[in-house]
C-alpha positions in Angstrom: 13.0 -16.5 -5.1 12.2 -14.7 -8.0 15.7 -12.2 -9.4 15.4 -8.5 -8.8 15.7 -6.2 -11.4 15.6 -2.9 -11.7 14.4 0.6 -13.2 15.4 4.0 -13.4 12.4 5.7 -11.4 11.1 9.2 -11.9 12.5 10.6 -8.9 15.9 10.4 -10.2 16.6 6.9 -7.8 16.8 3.6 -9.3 14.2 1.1 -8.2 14.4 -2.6 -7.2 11.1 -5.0 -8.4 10.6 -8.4 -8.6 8.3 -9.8 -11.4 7.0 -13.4 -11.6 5.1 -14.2 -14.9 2.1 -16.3 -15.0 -1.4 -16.2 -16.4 -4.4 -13.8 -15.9 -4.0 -10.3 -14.6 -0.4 -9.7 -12.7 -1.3 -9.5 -8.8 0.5 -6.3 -8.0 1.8 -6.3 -4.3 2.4 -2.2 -3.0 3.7 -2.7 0.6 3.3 -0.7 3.5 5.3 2.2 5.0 8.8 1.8 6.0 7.9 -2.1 4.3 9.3 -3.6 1.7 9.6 -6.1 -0.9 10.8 -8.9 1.3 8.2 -8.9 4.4 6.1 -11.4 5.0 2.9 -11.0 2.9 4.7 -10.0 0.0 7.1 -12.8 0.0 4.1 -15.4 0.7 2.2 -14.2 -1.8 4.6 -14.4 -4.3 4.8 -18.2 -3.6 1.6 -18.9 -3.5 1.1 -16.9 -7.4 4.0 -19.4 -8.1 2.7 -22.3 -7.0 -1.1 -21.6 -8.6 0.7 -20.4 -11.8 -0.4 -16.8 -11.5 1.3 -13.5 -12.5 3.1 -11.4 -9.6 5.2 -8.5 -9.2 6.6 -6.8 -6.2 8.6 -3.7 -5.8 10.3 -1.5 -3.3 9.8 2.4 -3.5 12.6 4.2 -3.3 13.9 4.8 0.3 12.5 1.2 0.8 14.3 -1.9 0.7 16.7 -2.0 -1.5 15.8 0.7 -4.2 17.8 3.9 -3.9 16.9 6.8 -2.1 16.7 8.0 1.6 13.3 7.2 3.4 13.2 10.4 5.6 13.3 12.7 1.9 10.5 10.5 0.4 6.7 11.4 0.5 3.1 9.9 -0.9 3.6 11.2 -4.1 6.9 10.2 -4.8 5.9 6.3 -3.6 3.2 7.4 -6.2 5.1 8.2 -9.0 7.0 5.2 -8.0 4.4 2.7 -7.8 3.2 4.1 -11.4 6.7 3.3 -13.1 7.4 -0.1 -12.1 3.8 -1.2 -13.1 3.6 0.7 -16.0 6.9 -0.6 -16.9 6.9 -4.4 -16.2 3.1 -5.2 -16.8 1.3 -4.2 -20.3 -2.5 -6.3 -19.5 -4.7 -5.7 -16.6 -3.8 -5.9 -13.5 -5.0 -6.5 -9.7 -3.6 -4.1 -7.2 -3.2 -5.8 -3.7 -2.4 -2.7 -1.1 -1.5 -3.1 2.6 -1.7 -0.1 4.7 0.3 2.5 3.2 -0.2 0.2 0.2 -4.0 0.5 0.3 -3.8 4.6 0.1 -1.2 4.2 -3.3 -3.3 1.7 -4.9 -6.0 3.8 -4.2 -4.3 6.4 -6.4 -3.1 3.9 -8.9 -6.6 2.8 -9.6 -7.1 6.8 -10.9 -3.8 6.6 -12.6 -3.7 3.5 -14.6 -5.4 1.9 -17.4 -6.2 -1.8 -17.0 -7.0 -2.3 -12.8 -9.3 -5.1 -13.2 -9.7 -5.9 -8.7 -8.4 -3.9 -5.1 -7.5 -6.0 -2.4 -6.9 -3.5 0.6 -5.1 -5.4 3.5 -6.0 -3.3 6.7 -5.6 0.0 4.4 -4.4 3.1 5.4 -5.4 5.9 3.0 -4.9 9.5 4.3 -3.0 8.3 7.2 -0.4 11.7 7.5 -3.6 14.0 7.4 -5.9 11.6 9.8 -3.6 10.0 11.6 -0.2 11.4 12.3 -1.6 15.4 11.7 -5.1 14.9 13.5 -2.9 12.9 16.4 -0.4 15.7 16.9 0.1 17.5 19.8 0.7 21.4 19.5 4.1 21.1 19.8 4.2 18.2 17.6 2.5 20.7 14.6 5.0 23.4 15.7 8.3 20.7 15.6 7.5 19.5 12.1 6.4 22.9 10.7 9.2 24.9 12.0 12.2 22.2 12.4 11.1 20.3 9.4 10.3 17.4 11.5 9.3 15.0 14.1 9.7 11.5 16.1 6.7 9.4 16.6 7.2 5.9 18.7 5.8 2.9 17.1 5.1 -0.2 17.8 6.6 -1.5 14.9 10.5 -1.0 15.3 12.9 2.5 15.2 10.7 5.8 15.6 8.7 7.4 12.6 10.3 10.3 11.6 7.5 12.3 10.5 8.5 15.7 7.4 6.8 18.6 6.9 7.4 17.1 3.2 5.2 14.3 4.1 2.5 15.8 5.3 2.3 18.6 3.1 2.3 16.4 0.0 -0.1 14.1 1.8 -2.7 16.7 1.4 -1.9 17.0 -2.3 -2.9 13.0 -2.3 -6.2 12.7 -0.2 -8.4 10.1 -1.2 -11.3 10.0 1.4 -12.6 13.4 0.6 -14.2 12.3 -2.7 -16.2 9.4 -4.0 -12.8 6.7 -5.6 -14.3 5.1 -8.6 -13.8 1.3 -8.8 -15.9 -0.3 -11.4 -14.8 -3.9 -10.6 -14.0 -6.2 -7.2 -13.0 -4.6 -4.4 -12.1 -6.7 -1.2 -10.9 -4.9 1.8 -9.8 -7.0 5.0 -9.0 -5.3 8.4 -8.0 -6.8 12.0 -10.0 -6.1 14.7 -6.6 -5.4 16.9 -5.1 -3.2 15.1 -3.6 -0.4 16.5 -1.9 1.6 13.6 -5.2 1.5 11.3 -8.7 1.7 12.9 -11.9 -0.1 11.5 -13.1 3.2 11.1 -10.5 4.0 8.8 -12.2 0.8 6.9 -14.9 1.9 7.4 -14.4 5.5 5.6 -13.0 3.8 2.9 -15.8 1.1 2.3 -18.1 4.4 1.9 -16.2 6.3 -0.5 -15.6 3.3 -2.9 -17.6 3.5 -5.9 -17.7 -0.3 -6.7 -20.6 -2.9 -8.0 -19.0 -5.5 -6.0 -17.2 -4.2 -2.8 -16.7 -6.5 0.8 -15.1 -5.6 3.9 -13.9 -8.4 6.2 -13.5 -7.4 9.7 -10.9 -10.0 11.6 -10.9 -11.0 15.1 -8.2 -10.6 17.0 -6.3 -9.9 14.4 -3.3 -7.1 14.3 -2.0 -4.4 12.2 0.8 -7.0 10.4 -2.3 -9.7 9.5 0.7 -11.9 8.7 -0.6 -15.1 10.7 -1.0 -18.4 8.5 -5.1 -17.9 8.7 -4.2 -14.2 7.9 -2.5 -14.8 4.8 -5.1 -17.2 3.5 -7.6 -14.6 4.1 -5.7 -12.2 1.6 -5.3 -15.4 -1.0 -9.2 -16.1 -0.5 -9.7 -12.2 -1.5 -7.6 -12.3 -5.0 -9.1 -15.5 -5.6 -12.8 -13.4 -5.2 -11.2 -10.6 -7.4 -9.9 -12.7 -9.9 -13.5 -14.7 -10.3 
């Protein structure tokens, strides 16, 4: 395994990346929420840029993994400002941001934010997910809990509850993406299981419509779930980068 490092981030914490050099553009992993650095895609990936003598970096935001920071005080724009850092500080070419879920909706912002994105990979993307999701799912008590008491619990099917801030959803809104046309002027490959429960097709869907891109696929997956971890899965996200690279 590649040695982690780390970087004072701009929110004060310090943050933990991992950065494997190769050739070509660095293949950026941004992981998904409550994710980190050492889940399964991420860690596969890294491997595989090994073994095919690629460039690769993966990170943790803070209140992830093992960066500093609390998860419940973090929100979008922090992961954001995050994400922004560690790139900007570890990679000076172009690189190809490869986003899954949450990841998808802060590469999304990255590819406004930075200078040399050359590809997207979105990996059953989740853009606008604390406006469209956990907001538009709320019951009215739900809205009242995390207005007035500053939060809420949601159950998920992925471990320990989501404890959902007023913080988060209020900066959410600062950080929509699917209310404007996102301007991609190079490969975009978006893959999405059919199963999944946390991130709809529409959600695809939406997002496959608001990319501006002269070379943009979606890949819907069959049976596939919200982790699209599965051997066939991860070759699915290597056959994408190879498309983006090309």
């Amino acid at each position: 395994m590649t040695a982690i490092k780390h970087i004072d981030g701009p929110n004060g914490h310090q943050l933990a990346y991992a950065k494997t050099e190769g050739s070509g553009p660095v293949i950026v992993f941004l992981s998904g929420y409550k994710s980190d650095m050492e889940g399964t895609k991420a860690v596969h990936l890294e491997a595989w840029a090994k073994l095919t003598g690629r460039a690769f970096l993966r990170f943790d935001y803070s209140g992830h993994g093992v960066s500093g920071g609390v998860f419940e005080e973090g929100c979008i724009g922090d992961w954001a400002r995050d994400s922004q850092a560690v790139i900007e500080a570890t990679c000076e070419g172009p690189v190809v941001l490869v986003g899954s879920s949450m990841g998808g909706w802060i590469a999304s912002l990255m590819t406004q934010r930075l200078k040399h994105v050359v590809g997207f990979v979105g990996i059953a993307a989740a853009p606008d997910f604390t406006e469209d999701g956990f907001w538009a799912g709320f019951s009215e008590e739900d809205r009242r809990k995390v207005m007035e008491d500053g939060q809420v619990a949601l159950p998920s099917d992925y471990g320990d509850p989501y404890i959902v801030t007023r913080r988060l959803i209020e900066d959410g809104r600062k950080n929509l993406v699917l209310r404007s046309p996102l301007h991609m002027p190079y490969p975009v490959r978006l893959v999405q299981g059919t199963e999944d429960t946390a991130v709809r097709r529409e959600t695809a869907l939406r997002l496959l419509d608001h990319i501006d891109s002269p070379d943009l696929r979606l890949t819907l997956v069959k049976g596939t779930d919200h982790r699209f971890s599965e051997p066939q899965n991860l070759r699915h996200i290597e056959d994408a980068i190879i498309e983006v690279l090309a």
